[in-house]
C-alpha positions in Angstrom: 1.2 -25.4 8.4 0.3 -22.2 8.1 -0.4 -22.8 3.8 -2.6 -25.1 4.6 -4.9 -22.6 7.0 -5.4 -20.4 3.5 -8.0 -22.8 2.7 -9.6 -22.8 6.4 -13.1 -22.0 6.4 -13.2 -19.1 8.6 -12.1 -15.7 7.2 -10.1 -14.6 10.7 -8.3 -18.1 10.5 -7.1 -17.3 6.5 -6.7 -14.0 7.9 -4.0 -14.8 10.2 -2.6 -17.5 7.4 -1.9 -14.9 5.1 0.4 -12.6 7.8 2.3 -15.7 8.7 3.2 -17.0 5.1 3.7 -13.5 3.9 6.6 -13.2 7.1 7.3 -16.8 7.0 8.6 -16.7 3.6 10.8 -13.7 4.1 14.5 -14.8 4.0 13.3 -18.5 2.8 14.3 -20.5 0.0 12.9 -20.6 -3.9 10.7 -22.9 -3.4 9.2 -21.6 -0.2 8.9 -17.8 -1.8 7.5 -19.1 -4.8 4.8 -20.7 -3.2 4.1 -18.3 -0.5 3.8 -15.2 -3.9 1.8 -17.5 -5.2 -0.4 -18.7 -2.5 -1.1 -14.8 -1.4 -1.9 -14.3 -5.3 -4.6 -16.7 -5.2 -6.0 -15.1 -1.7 -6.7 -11.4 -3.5 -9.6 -13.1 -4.9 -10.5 -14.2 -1.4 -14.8 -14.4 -0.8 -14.0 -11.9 2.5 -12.8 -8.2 2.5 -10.1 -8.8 5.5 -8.5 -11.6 4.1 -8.3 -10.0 0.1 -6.8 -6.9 2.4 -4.4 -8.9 4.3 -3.2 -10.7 1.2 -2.6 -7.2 -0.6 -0.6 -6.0 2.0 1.4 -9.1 2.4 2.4 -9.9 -0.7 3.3 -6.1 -1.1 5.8 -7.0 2.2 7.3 -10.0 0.4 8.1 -7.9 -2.9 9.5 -5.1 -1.2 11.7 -7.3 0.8 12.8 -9.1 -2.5 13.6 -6.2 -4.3 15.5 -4.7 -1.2 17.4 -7.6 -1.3 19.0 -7.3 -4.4 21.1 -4.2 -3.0 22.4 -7.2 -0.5 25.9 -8.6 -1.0 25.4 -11.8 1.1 22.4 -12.5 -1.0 23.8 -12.9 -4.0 26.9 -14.3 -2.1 24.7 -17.0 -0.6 22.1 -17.2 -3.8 19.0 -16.3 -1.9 15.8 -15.5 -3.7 14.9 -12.0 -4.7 12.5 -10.0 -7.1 13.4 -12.6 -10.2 12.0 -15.9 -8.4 8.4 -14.8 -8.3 8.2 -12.6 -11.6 5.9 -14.5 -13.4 3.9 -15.1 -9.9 3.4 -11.1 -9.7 2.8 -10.4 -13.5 0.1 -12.7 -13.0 -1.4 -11.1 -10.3 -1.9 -7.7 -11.6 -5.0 -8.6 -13.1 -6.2 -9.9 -9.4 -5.3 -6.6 -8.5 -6.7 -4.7 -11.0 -10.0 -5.8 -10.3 -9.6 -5.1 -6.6 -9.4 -1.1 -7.6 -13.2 -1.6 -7.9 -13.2 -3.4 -4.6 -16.3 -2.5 -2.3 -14.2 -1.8 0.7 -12.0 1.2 1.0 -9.4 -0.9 2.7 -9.0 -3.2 0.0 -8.7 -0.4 -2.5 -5.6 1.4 -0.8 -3.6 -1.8 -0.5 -4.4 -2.8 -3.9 -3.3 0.4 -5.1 -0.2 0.3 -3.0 0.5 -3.5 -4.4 0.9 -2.3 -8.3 4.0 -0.8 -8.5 5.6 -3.5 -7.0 4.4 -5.7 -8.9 4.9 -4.0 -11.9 9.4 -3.1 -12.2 9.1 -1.2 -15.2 7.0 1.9 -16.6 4.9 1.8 -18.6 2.2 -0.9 -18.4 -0.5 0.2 -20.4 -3.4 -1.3 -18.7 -2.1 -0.8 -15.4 -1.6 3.4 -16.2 -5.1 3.1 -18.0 -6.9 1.8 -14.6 -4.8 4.4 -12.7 -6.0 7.3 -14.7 -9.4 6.2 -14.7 -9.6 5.8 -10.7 -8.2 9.4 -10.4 -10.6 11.1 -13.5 -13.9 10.0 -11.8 -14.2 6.5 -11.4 -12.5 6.7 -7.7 -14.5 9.2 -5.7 -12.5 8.6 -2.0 -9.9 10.9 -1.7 -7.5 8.6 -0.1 -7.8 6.1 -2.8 -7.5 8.8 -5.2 -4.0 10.1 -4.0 -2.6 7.0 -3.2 -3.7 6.3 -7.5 -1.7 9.6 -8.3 1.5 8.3 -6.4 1.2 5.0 -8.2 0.8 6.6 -11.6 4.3 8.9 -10.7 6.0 5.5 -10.2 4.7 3.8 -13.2 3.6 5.8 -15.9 6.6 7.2 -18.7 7.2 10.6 -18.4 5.7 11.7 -21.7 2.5 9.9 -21.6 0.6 12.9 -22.5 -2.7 11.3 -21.0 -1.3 10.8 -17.7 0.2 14.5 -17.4 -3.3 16.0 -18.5 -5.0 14.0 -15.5 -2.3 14.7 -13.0 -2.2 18.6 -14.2 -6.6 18.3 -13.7 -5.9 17.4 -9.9 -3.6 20.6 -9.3 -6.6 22.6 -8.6 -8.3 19.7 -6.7 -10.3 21.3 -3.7 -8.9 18.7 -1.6 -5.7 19.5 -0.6 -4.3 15.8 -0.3 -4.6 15.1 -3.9 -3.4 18.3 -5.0 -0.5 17.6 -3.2 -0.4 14.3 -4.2 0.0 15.2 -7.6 2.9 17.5 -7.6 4.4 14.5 -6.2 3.7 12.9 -9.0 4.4 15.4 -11.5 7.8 15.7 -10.0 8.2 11.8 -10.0 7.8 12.0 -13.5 10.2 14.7 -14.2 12.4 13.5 -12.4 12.3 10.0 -14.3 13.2 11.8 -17.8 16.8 12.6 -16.2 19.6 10.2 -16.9 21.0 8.4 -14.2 24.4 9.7 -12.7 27.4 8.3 -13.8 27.7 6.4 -10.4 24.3 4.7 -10.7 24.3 3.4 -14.0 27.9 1.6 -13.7 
């Protein structure tokens, strides 16, 4: 029921579509989190600011509760869904939420932002990084946009990528406090990635 509301004609109805599927689909089967990452995919590119938002923030919520649930026992036990289901769904809607970086709405630009680096598992996507730096090196003139770019490029950029460090080092004598801040964070994210796992992790 609430799928087929994506579609409705009014923005608060879609709205309110979006929340449930993202919640509905939390704990369901393949087929039902496959459709719902998909369905909340298609919504980024929604014709209203509220409803591209909404769709950000709860396709973030159904990641992060896919990829916490690989740490779960009884989900492998039972052979519930998690972060592997809806791969493909999420590397296909990067682009979507690339393009919402640009977004006129402030709003939709933070939970964009927040969205990547749970869509993307691994460092190092080139295009994603590139946007990233972009955003923070003058294309992103909100600070709050620009500091929740710096986090994301701490989680998602390799530790040596020499164009990354010069544009987080840039934003260590930021006047604005956040972002400074906000990129020590980063800095140290990255430092901390070139260390090897302990011994206890990596078995």
């Amino acid at each position: 029921m609430a799928a087929a509301l994506l579609a409705d004609p009014a923005w608060p109805v879609r709205w309110a579509a979006v929340d449930a599927v993202a919640w509905l689909a939390q704990g369901g089967s393949h087929r039902v989190v496959l459709r719902a990452a998909a369905a909340l995919a298609e919504r980024l590119e929604d014709r209203d600011w509220p409803v591209r938002r909404a769709a950000a923030i709860g396709l973030g919520n159904l990641l992060g509760f896919l990829e916490a649930s690989e740490a779960d026992e009884d989900v492998a036990r039972l052979a519930l869904p998690t972060f592997d289901a809806v791969e493909e769904v999420a590397e296909a809607a990067i682009r979507r939420t690339l393009r919402l970086l640009c977004d006129a709405v402030e709003e939709v630009r933070l939970a964009a932002t927040d969205l990547l680096p749970l869509l993307c598992r691994e460092r190092g996507n080139c295009e994603v990084v590139s946007v990233l730096v972009a955003r923070i090196e003058g294309d992103e003139r909100l600070p709050s946009v620009i500091c929740r770019a710096i986090v994301a490029l701490g989680r998602l950029a390799v530790p040596d990528d020499a164009l990354v460090l010069a544009a987080l080092e840039a934003r260590l004598v930021d006047r604005n406090a956040a972002v400074e801040g906000a990129a020590r964070q980063a800095l140290a994210a990255l430092e901390a990635a070139r260390l090897p796992l302990p011994a206890a992790e990596r078995s």
